[in-house]
C-alpha positions as CSV (number, residue, x, y, z in Angstrom):
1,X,0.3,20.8,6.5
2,X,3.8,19.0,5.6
3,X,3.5,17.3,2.4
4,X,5.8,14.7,0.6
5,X,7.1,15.4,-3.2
6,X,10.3,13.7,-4.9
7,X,12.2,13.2,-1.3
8,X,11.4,16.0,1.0
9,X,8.8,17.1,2.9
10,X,7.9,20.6,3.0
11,X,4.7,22.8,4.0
12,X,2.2,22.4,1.0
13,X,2.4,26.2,0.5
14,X,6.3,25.0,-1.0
15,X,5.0,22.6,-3.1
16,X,5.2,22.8,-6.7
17,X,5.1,20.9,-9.9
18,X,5.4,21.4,-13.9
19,X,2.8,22.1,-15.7
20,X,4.2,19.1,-18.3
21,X,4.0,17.0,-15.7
22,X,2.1,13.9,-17.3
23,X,-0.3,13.5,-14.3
24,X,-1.3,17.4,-15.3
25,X,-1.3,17.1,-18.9
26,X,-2.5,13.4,-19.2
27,X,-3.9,11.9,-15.5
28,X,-0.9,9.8,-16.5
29,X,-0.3,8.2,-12.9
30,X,-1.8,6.1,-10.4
31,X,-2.9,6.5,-6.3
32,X,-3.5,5.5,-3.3
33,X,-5.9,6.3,0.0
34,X,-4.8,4.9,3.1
35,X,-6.5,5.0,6.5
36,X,-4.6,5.2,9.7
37,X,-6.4,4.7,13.0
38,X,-4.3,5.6,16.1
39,X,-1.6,6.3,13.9
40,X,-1.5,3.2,12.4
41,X,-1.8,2.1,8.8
42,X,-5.1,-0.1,8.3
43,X,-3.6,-3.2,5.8
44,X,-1.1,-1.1,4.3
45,X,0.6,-4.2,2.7
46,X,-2.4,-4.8,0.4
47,X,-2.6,-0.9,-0.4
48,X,1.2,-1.2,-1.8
49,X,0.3,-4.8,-3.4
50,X,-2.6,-3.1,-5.1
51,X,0.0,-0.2,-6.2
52,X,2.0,-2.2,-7.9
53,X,-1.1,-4.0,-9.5
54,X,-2.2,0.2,-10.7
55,X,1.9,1.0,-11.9
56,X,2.1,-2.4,-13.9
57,X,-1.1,-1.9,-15.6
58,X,0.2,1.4,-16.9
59,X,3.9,-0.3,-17.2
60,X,5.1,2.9,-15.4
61,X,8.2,1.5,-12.8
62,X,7.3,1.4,-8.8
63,X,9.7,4.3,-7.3
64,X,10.5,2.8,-4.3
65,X,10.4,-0.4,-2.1
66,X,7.7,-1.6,0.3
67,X,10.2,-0.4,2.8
68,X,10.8,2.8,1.8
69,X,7.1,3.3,1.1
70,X,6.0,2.5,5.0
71,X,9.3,4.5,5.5
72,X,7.8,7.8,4.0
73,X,4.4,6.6,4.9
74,X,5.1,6.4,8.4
75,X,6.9,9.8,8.4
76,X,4.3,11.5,6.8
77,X,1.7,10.6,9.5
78,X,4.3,11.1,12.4
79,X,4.5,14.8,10.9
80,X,0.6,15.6,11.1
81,X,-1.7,16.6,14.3
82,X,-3.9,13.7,13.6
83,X,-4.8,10.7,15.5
84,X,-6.8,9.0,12.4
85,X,-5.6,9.9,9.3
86,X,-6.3,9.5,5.2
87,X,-2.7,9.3,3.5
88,X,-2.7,10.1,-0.3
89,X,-0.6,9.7,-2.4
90,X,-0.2,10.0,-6.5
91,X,2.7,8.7,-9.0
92,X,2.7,10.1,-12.2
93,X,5.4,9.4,-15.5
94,X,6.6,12.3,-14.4
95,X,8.0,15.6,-16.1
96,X,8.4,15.7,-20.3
97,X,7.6,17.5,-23.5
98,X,3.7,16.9,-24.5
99,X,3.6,13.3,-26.3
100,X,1.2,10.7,-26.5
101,X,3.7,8.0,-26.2
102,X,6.2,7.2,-23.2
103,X,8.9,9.3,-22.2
104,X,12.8,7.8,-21.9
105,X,15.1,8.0,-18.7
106,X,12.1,10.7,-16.6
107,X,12.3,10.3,-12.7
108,X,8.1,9.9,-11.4
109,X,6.8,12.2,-9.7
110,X,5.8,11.1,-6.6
111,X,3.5,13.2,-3.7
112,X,1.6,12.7,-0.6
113,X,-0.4,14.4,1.8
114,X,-2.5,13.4,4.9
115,X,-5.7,14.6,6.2
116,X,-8.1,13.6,8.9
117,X,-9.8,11.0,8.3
118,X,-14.0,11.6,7.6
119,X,-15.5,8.5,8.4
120,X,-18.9,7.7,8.7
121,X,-21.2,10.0,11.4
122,X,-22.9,8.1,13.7
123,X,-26.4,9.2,12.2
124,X,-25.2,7.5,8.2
125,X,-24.3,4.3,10.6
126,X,-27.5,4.3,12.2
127,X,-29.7,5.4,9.1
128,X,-28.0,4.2,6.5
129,X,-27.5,6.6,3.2
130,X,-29.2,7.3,-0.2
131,X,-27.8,6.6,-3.2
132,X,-28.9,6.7,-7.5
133,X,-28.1,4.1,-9.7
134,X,-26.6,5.3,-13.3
135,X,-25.2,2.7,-16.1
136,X,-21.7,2.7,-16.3
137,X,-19.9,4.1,-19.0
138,X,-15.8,4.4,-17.7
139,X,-13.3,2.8,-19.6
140,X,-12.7,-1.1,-19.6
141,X,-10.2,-1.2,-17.0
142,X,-11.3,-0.2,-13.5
143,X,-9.3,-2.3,-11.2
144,X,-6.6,0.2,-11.6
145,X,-6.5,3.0,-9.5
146,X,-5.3,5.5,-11.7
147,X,-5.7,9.2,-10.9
148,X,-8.0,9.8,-14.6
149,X,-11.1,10.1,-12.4
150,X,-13.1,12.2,-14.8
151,X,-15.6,9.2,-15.7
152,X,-15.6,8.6,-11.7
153,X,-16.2,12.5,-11.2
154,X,-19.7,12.7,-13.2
155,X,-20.7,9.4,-11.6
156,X,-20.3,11.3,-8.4
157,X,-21.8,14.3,-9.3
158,X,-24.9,12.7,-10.4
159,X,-25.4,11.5,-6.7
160,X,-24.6,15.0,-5.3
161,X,-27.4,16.4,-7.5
162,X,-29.7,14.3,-6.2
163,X,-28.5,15.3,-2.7
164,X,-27.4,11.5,-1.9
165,X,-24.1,9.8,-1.2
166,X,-23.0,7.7,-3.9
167,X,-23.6,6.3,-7.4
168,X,-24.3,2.2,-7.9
169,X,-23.2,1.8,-11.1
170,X,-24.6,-1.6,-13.8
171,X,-23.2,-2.2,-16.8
172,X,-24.5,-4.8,-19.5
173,X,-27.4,-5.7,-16.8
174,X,-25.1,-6.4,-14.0
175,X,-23.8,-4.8,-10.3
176,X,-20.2,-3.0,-11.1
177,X,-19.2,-0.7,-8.4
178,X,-19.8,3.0,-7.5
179,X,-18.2,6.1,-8.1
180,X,-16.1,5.6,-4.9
181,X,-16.8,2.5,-3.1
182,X,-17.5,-1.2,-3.8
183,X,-20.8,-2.5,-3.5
184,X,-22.1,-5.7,-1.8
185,X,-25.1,-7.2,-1.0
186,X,-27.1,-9.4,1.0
187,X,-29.6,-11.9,-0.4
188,X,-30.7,-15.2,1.7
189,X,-28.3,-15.0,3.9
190,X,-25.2,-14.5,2.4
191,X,-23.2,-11.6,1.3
192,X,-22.7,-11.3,-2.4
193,X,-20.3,-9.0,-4.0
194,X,-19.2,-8.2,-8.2
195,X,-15.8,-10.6,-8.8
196,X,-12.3,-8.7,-9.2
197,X,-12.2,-8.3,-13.0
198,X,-11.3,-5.4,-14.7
199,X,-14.6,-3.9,-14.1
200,X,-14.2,-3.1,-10.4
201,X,-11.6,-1.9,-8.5
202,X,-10.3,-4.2,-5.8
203,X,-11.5,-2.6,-3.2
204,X,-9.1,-2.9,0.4
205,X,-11.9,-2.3,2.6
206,X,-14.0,-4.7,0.4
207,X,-11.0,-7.7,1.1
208,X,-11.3,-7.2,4.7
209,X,-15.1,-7.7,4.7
210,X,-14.2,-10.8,3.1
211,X,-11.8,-12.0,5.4
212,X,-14.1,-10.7,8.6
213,X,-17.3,-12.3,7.3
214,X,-15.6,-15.5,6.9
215,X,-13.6,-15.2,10.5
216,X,-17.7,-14.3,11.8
217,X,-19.1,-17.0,10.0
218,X,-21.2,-15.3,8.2
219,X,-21.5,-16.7,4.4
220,X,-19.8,-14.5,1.4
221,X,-20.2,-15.5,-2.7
222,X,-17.9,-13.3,-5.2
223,X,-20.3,-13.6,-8.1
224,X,-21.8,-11.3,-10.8
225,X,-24.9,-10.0,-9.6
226,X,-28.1,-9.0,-12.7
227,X,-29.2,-5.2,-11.5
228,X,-32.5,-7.6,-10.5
229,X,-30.9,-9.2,-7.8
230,X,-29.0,-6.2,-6.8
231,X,-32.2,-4.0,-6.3
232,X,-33.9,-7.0,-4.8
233,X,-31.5,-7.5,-1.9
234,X,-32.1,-7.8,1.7
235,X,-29.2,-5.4,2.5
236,X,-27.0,-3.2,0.1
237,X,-23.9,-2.1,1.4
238,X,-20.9,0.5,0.4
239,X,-17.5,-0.4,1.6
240,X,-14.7,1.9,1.3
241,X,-11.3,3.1,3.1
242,X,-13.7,6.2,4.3
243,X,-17.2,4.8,4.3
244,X,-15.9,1.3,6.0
245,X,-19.0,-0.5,6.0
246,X,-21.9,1.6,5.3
247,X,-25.6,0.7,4.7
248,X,-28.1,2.0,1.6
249,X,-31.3,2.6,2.8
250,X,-32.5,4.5,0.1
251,X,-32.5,4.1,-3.8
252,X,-33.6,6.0,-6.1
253,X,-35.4,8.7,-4.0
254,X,-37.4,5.4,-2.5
255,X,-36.9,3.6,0.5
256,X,-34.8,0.6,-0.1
257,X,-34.6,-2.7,1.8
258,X,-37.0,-1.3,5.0
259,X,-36.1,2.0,4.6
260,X,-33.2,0.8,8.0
261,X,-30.2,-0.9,7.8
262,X,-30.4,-4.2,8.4
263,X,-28.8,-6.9,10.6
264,X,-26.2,-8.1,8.5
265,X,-25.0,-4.8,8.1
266,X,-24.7,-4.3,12.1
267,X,-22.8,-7.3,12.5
268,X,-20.8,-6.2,9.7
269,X,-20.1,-3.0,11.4
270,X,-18.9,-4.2,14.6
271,X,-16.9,-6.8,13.5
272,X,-15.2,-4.1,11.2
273,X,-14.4,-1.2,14.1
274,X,-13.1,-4.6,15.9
275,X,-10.5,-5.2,13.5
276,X,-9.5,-1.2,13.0
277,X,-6.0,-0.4,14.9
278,X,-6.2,1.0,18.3
C-alpha cells in the first residue's frame, strides 16, 4: 500500500513518525473518511468544509488548500488497486517536547492512507442490523472529528460484545448519535434526525439524506428526539460514509420496528446508490 505523510508518498512499510508526535502523545489532531466510488470522491467539498470546521475547533492551522487537498486526494486513490475506496486521513499539531499547552512555529503532521471500501452486504441491506443503546458519556464537543476516539471506542465495543453493529447513544433523555454513524428516524411519515450541535457530529452521509429526501419528496425534521420517540419509531436508521443508509431492525436483543426494514428505508436506499459516482 502507498501511503501519504508530510509530502511524499511511500509504501506504508517506510512510514514513520515520533513518538512526541502530539497525535501519539495527546490524540491532538483531527480526521477524515472519504468514500470514493469509481474512483471518484463522494461530496468531498463538504468532507474539507467539515475539516476546517474539526482544525478551527482545536485552533490548529489547515495545512493546505482545498486544492492541494483534492490534489493529494486524488493522487492517493490514483496510486491504489481499488475501484471504491475509503481515504483517511489524520492532522495532528505535530512533533514537540511533552506540554499540555501549544507548541510555537511546529509543521502538522499530516497522513493518509486508502483502503477498500466495506460497504454494506447485501444481507445487512436486506435484514437490516442490531444495535444496543448505552447513555452517552463523551466529552461536550462531538461535532469535531478529532482523532481522541477513546470515548467512541468503548461505545463501540459495547455493541461488539453483544455481537451487534453499532451503539445508539441518549444523553439527558434524548437521541445523540452512535459510536460511528448518525442516527435518524422515521415517525408518521417523516424522517427525523438530532440537530447539528455540538452533541453530534455532522454527519456527510447524514447531509446527503437530507438533500435526497427533500429532492424525493419525502418529508425530513432536524429536531431533538426524547429516547421515547426514538424507540417508538417506525424506521431507525444508521447513516454513515461506510454504512450509507442502513436499517436497525433489532434493539436491544429484541426485534425492533417489525423485526424488517421498512419502506422508508428502501426508498432511502435507492435513492442513495442513485446519487453515488459511477
Amino acid at each position: 500500500m502507498i501511503v501519504y505523510l508530510n509530502g511524499e508518498f511511500m509504501p506504508i512499510e517506510e512510514a514513520k513518525i515520533s513518538v512526541l508526535d502530539r497525535g501519539f502523545i495527546y490524540g491532538d489532531g483531527v480526521y477524515e473518511l472519504i468514500p470514493v466510488y469509481s474512483r471518484k470522491s463522494f461530496r468531498l467539498p463538504q468532507h474539507l468544509m467539515r475539516l476546517q470546521h474539526s482544525l478551527d475547533g482545536i485552533r490548529l492551522a489547515n495545512p493546505h488548500t482545498e486544492a492541494q487537498w483534492t490534489s493529494i486526494i486524488g493522487e492517493i486513490i490514483a496510486r491504489q488497486p481499488y475501484e471504491d475506496q475509503g481515504v483517511y486521513f489524520q492532522v495532528t499539531r505535530g512533533v514537540a517536547k511533552r506540554d499540555h499547552t501549544f507548541p510555537k512555529d511546529v509543521p502538522a503532521t499530516v497522513f493518509m492512507m486508502s483502503n477498500p471500501l466495506a460497504t454494506p452486504s447485501a444481507e445487512q441491506v436486506e435484514r437490516g442490523v442490531a444495535v444496543v443503546t448505552a447513555e452517552d458519556n463523551r466529552w461536550r464537543r462531538c461535532d469535531l472529528k478529532t482523532i481522541s476516539l477513546v470515548g467512541n471506542v468503548l461505545m463501540r465495543q459495547l455493541a461488539a460484545d453483544a455481537g451487534s453493529v453499532e451503539t445508539v447513544m441518549f444523553r439527558d433523555g434524548y437521541l445523540t448519535e452512535a459510536s460511528a454513524s448518525n442516527v435518524l428516524i422515521v415517525k408518521n411519515g417523516a424522517i427525523i434526525a438530532p440537530p447539528k450541535d455540538e452533541l453530534i457530529l455532522p454527519g456527510i452521509t447524514y447531509g446527503a439524506t437530507w438533500e435526497f429526501a427533500r429532492e424525493a419528496g419525502m418529508p425530513f425534521e432536524m429536531r431533538p428526539v426524547p429516547r421515547e420517540e426514538a424507540l417508538a419509531a417506525d424506521e431507525m436508521w444508521l447513516t454513515s460514509s461506510t454504512k450509507e443508509v442502513l436499517a436497525i431492525t433489532t434493539l436491544d436483543g429484541r426485534p425492533f420496528a417489525g423485526g424488517k426494514p421498512g419502506p422508508f428505508f428502501r426508498k432511502m436506499h435507492a435513492v442513495f446508490q442513485q446519487h453515488k459516482p459511477k
